[in-house]
N, C-alpha and C positions, 0 to 999 in steps of 0.2 A: 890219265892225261889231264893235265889242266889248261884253261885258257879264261882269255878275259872276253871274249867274244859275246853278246847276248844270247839266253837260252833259245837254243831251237827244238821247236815240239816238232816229231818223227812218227806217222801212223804206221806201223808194221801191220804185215798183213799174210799172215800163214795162207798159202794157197791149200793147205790141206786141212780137213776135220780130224785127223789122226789124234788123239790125246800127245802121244809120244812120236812125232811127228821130228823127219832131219830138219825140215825147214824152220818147224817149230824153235826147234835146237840152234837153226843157224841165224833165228832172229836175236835170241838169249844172250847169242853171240856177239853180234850187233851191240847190243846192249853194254854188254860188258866190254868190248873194244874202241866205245863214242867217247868221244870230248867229254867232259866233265860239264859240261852247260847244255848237253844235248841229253831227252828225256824220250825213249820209245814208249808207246803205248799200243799195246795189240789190238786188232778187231779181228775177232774168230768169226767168220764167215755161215759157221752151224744152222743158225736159224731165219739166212737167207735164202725166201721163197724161188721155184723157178719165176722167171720173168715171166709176163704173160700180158700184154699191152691192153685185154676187159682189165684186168685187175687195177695196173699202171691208170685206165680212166676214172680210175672210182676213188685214185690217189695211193702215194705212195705207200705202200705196208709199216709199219713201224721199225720192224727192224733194215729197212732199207734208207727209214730216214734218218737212222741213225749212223749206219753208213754213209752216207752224202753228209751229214755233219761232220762225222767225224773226218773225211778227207779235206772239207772247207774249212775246217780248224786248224790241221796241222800242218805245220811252214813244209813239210816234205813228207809224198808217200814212200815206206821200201816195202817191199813186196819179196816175198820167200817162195819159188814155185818147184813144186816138184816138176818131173818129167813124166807124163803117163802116155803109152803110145807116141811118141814125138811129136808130146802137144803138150801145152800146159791143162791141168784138172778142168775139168767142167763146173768145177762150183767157182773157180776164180773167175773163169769167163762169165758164168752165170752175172756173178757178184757185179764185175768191171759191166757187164749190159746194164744194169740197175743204176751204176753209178755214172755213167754216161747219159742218162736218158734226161732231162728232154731238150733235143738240140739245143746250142747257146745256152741252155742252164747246168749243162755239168758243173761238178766241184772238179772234174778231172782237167777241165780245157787249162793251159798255162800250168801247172801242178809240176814242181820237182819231182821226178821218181826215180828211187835207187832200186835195181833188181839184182836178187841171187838166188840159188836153189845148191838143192842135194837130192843126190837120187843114188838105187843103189847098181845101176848102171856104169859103165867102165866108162862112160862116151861124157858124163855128166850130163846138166840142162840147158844146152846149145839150142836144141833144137826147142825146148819149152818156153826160153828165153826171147827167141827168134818170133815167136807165136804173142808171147807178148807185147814184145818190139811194134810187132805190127797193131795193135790192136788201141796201145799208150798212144803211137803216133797219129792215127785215125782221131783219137781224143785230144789230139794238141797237147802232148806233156813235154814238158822241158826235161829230157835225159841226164842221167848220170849215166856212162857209159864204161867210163873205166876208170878202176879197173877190175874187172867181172870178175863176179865168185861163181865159180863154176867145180860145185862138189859132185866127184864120182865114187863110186866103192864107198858111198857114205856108210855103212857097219862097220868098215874097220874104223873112221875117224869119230865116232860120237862112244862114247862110256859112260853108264849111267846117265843119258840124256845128254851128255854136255862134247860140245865141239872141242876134238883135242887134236888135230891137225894142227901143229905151228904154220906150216906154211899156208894155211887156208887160214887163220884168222890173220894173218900179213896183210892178204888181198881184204878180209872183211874190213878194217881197221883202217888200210888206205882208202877202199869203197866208203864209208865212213867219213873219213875228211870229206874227201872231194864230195861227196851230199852234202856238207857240213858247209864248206865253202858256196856250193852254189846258194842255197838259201843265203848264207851272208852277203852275199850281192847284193838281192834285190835291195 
């Protein structure tokens, strides 16, 4: 797709440490379905510490600062969550506690964020989504809300790592503009 729009830088953000990961897959996707002016850059969550507010006093860990940069850098976060137990992962919550912290100085508060996930669940990540929902808003984030990628049965839709659902990358690719669009707002 091409446009003339100015570039927008996009943090993706695998809720999972998986190598080979759906969500992994369905940011890839992302990627390959944005505007031509719009550039995703991942942050793999791996070598963020649990949170622990002695540590938080002595200052942030390095790879946590480089988290809070990198979401104060890019004009929009999207976020990829699985569904585990009808929650989203504990390392993303993990992560979003570190990157929220210290009241009034998040990089989260005001932040565009687009969500979608894949799980191999028939029900897809409503309910991980939901989990999210709540936690973005608590942070003050400006939504992208629809329209929602919500992948279920993800092994039949991924081959050799790549999302092959046409009708799921419709929804990534519209979810795509409209992030695309609310950063051109501001």
């Amino acid at each position: 797709m091409s446009t003339t729009n100015p570039s927008v830088h996009i943090l993706g953000i695998p809720g999972s440490l998986r190598e080979e990961s759906f969500n992994k897959g369905l940011l890839h996707a992302a990627q390959e379905e944005a505007l031509d002016n719009v550039t995703i850059e991942f942050f793999e969550l791996d070598d963020i510490p649990f949170f622990n507010e002695d540590v938080e006093a002595q200052g942030d860990p390095e790879p946590v600062q480089r988290l809070k940069e990198a979401i104060d850098q890019a004009d929009a976060v999207l976020i990829a969550t699985p569904e585990y137990q009808r929650g989203m992962p504990g390392v993303l919550k993990n992560a979003l506690d570190w990157a929220s912290r210290k009241p009034g100085e998040s990089p989260l508060n005001g932040k565009i964020v687009g969500m979608m996930g894949a799980t191999p669940s028939p029900v897809g990540t409503a309910r991980a989504q939901t989990h999210l929902h709540e936690i973005l808003v608590y942070n003050q984030c400006r939504f992208v809300a629809a329209p929602e990628v919500l992948v279920a049965n993800a092994p039949d839709k991924f081959e050799n790592g790549r999302f092959i659902d046409d009708t799921g990358r419709k929804f990534i690719r519209e979810h795509m503009k409209a992030l695309t669009d609310e950063v051109n707002k501001k």
